[in-house]
N, C-alpha and C positions, 0 to 999 in steps of 0.2 A: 979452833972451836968454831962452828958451822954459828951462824945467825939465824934465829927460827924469823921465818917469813910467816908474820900476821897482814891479814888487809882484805880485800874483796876483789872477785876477778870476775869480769863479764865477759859469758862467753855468749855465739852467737851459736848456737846448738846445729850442727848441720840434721837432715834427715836421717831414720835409721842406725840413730846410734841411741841407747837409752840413757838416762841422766845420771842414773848409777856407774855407768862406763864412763862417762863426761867427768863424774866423780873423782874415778879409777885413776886416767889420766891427769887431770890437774894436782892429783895427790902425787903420783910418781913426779908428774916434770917438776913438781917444787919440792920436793920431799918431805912435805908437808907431814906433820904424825895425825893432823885431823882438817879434812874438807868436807862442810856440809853446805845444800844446797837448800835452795829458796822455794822450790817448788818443780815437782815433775813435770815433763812434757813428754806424751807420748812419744815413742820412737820413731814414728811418722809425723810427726809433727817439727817445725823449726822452729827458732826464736832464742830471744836472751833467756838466757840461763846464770842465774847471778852465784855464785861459788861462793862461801865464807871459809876463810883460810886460818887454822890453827886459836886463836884468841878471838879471831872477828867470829868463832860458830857463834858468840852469844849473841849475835846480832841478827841472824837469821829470824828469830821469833816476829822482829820489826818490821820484817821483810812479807812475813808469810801473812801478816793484818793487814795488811798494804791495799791500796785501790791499782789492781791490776784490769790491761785490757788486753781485750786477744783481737787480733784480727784474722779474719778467714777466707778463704777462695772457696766457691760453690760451682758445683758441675751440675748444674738442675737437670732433671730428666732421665737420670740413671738413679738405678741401687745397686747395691752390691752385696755379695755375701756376709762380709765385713763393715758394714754400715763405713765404710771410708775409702779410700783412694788405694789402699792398698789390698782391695779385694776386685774377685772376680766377677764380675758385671751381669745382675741376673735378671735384669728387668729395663729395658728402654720406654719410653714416653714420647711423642710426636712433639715437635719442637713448639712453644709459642710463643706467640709475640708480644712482646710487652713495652706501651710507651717507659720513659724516664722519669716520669711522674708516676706512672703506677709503682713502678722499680722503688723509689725516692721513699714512699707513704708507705709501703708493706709492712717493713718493720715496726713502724710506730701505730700502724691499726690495727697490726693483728700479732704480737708480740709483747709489749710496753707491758701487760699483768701477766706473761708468760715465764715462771720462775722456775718450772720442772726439767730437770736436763736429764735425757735420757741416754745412758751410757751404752755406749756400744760394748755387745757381748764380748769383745775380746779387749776391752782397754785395761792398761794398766792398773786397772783400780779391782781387776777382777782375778780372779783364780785361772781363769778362761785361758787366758793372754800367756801365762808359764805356760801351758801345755798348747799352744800353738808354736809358741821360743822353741819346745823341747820336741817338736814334731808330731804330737801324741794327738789320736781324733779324743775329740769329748762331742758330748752335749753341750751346749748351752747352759749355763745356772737359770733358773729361777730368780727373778729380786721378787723378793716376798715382802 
């Protein structure tokens, strides 16, 4: 008789893969009958991805109230069709120059009461993003 493996497993999510697959797999390699996860991450995006394994799901809830931070890479001076990294580039900007003190203050003067996060049209949070997966043109949604 097989031993059910309970516990938590931190994974380091590579790029292009989604956290439902990331799922997929830790479920198969351990044969786990239930893996729940802590929080999505875009399929472009990388980072820890924390897995709750078979008895540890009810521990997820502790996880997703949590004080999380993200850290990010910026290509300033471009956009893209895809508001990210993995779109095709529709717009350049003339480069500028910026001392390490203006760099330093940006954030904290012009951000600090900035709480609106604007979701890019195809992120996983949207209907958008399946019919990109699935190849299919749309529109853009509305956020109404």
């Amino acid at each position: 008789m097989e031993t059910e493996i309970n516990g938590i497993v931190v994974i380091d999510k590579p790029a292009d893969i989604t956290s439902a697959k990331v799922v997929a797999i830790v479920k198969k390699l351990l044969r786990a009958k239930k893996v729940g996860h802590t929080g999505t991450l875009d399929p472009v995006a990388t980072g820890v991805m924390i897995c709750c394994i078979n008895q540890a799901t009810r521990l997820a809830r502790f996880f997703l109230s949590g004080h999380k931070v993200y850290e990010a890479v910026l290509r300033l001076g471009i956009d893209t069709d895809t508001q990210d990294s993995s779109g095709t580039v529709t717009s350049r900007c003339e480069p500028i120059e910026f001392s390490k003190k203006k760099i330093i203050s940006f954030p904290h003067k012009h951000l600090s009461n900035f709480n609106l996060e604007k979701t890019p049209s195809i992120s996983h949070q949207t209907r958008n993003y399946i019919y990109i997966i699935e190849g299919l043109l749309f529109s853009p949604l509305r956020s109404s």
